[in-house]
NULOFI-962130 format. One record per residue (C-alpha): x, y, z. Coordinates in pm, 1 decimal. Layout:
# residues N
REC          u          v          w
REC          X          Y          Z
...
END
This chain:
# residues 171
REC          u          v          w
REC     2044.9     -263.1     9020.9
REC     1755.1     -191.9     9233.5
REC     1995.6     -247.5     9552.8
REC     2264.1       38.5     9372.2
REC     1916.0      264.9     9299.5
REC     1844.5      336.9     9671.6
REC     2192.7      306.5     9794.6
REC     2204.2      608.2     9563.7
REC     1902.2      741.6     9638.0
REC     1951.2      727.7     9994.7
REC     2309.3      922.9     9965.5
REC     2124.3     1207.0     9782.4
REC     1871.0     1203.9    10061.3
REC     2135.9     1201.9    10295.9
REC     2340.8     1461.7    10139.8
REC     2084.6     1722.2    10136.5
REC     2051.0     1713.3    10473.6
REC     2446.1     1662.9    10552.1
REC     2485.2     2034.0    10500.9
REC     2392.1     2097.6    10915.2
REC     2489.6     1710.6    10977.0
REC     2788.2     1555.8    11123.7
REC     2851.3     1182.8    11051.5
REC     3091.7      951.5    11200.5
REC     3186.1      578.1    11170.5
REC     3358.7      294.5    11367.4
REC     3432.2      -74.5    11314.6
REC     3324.2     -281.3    11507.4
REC     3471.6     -604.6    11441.3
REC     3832.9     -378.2    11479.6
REC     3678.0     -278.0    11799.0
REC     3617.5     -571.2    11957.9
REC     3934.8     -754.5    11822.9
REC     4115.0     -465.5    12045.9
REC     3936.8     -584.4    12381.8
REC     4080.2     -819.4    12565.5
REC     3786.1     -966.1    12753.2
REC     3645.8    -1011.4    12392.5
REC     3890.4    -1222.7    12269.6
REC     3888.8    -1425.1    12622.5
REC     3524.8    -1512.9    12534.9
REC     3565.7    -1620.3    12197.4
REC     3840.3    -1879.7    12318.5
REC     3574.1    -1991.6    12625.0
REC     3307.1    -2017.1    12349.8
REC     3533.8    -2214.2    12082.8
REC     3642.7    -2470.4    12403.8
REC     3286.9    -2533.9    12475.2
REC     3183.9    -2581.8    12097.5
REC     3451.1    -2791.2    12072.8
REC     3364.3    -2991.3    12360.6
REC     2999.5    -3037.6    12277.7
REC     3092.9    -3103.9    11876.6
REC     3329.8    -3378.5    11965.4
REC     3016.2    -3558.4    12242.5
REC     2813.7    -3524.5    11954.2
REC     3060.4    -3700.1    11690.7
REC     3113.0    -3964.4    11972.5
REC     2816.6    -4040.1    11996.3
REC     2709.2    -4076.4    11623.1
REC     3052.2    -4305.1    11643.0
REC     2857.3    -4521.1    11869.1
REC     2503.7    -4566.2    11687.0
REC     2747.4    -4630.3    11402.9
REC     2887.2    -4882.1    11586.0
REC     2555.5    -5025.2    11719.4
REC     2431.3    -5056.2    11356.9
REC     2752.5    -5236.0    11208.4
REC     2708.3    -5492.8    11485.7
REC     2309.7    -5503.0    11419.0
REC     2408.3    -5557.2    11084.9
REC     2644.6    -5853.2    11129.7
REC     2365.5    -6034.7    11383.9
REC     2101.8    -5975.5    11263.6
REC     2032.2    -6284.0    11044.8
REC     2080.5    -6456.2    11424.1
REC     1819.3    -6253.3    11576.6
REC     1426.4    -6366.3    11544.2
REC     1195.0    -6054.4    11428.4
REC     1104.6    -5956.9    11732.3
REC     1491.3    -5931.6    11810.6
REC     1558.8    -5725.4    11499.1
REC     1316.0    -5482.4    11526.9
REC     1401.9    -5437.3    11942.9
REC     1745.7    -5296.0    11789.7
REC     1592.7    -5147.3    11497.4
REC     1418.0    -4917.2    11733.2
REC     1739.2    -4870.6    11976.1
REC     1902.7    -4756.7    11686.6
REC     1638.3    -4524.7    11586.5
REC     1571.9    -4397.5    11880.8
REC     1969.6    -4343.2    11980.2
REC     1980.5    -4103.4    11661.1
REC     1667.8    -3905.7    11778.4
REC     1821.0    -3857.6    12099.7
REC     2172.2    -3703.4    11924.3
REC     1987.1    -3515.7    11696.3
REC     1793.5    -3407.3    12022.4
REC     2133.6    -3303.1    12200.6
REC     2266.4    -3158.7    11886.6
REC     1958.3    -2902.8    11872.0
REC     1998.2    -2818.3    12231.5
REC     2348.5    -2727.4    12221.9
REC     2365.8    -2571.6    11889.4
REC     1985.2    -2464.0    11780.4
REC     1894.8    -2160.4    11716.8
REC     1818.8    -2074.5    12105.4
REC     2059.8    -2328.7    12196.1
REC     2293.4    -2381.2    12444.3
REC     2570.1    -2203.3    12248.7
REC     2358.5    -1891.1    12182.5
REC     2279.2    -1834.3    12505.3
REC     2659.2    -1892.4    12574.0
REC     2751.3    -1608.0    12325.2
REC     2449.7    -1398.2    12505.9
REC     2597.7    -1415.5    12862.0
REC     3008.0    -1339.1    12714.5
REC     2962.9    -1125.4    12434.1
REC     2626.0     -935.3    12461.7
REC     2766.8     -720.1    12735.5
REC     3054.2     -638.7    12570.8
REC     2859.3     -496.5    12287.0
REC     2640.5     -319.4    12509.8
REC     2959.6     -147.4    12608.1
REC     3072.7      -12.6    12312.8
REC     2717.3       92.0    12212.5
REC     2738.7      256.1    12537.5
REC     3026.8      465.7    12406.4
REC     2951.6      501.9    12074.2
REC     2633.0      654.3    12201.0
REC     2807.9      909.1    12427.5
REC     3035.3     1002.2    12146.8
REC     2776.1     1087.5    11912.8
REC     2595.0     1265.6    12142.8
REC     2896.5     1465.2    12292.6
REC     3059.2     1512.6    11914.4
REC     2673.3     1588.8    11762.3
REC     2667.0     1336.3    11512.1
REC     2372.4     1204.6    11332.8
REC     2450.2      955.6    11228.2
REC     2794.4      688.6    11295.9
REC     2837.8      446.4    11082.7
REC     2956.6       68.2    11130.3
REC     3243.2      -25.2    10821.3
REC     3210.9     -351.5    10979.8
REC     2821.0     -464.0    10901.2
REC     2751.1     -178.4    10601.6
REC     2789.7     -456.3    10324.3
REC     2954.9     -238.5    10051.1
REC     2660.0       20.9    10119.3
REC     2994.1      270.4    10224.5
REC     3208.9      354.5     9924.9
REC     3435.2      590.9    10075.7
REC     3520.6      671.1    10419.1
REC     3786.7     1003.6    10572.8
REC     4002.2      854.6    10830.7
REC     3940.0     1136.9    11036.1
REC     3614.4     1076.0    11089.3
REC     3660.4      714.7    11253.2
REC     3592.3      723.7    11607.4
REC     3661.9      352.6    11686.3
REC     3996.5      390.0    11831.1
REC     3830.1      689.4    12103.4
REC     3606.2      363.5    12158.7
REC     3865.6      163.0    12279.9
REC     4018.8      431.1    12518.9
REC     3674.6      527.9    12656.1
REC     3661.0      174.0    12730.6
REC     4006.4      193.1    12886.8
REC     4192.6       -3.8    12622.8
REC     4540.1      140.2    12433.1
END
């Protein structure tokens, strides 16, 4: 309720100034489905998650391995023995769990993947939805693709991501 109290709030706010405004919105996510480079970076991105989820999976298959076999000797193994594969075992999952965080935590290997391909491609089309706000005298564009419900109704008219795409050169 609170969340539907400044929504509203905000539109009254917003609409008493609208009077000399000019807003505009895009979408994003229809943006960059339209740009081909885009799409060829989310295919290099999936391949390498791929790649790095299955070395991961391989090598949990292995500990899993090394502990059913551990399991099955070790009533042949004196203490000492035991707990010198107790602690290979151990320290085999720390390692994974190591490689896992590097490739996919939070400034993983993966992020910074996404950084090099797709930042740049959003920098373009901020880029151009910059220039088109400032050339049309908009105050505001809005993004359909990230406003979580906060837009209730949008004019078809007023959606500038298709002159986007053919500032970028695309259709």
């Amino acid at each position: 309720m609170k969340k539907f109290f400044l929504v509203f709030l905000l539109s009254l706010i917003l609409n008493a100034f609208s009077y000399s405004q000019k807003f505009a919105f895009v979408d994003t996510d229809y943006i960059l489905n339209n740009v081909p480079t885009y799409e060829s970076a989310k295919e290099q991105l999936e391949q390498v998650s791929k790649k790095w989820q299955k070395e991961i999976e391989d090598k949990y298959k292995e500990i899993e391995t090394m502990y059913k076999k551990y399991q099955t000797e070790k009533h042949l193994f004196s203490e000492e023995m035991r707990i010198q594969r107790e602690n290979e075992i151990v320290n085999s999952e720390k390692e994974v769990k190591k490689l896992q965080k590097k490739y996919f935590g939070k400034d993983g290997d993966l992020f910074k993947k996404r950084q090099d391909l797709i930042k740049p491609i959003q920098d373009e089309i901020y880029k151009y939805i910059e220039e088109i706000a400032s050339e049309g005298d908009f105050a505001i564009i809005f993004d359909t693709a990230t406003s979580a419900g906060s837009i209730l109704y949008t004019n078809p008219k007023h959606d500038k991501s298709d002159e986007i795409l053919q500032k970028m050169g695309y259709k």
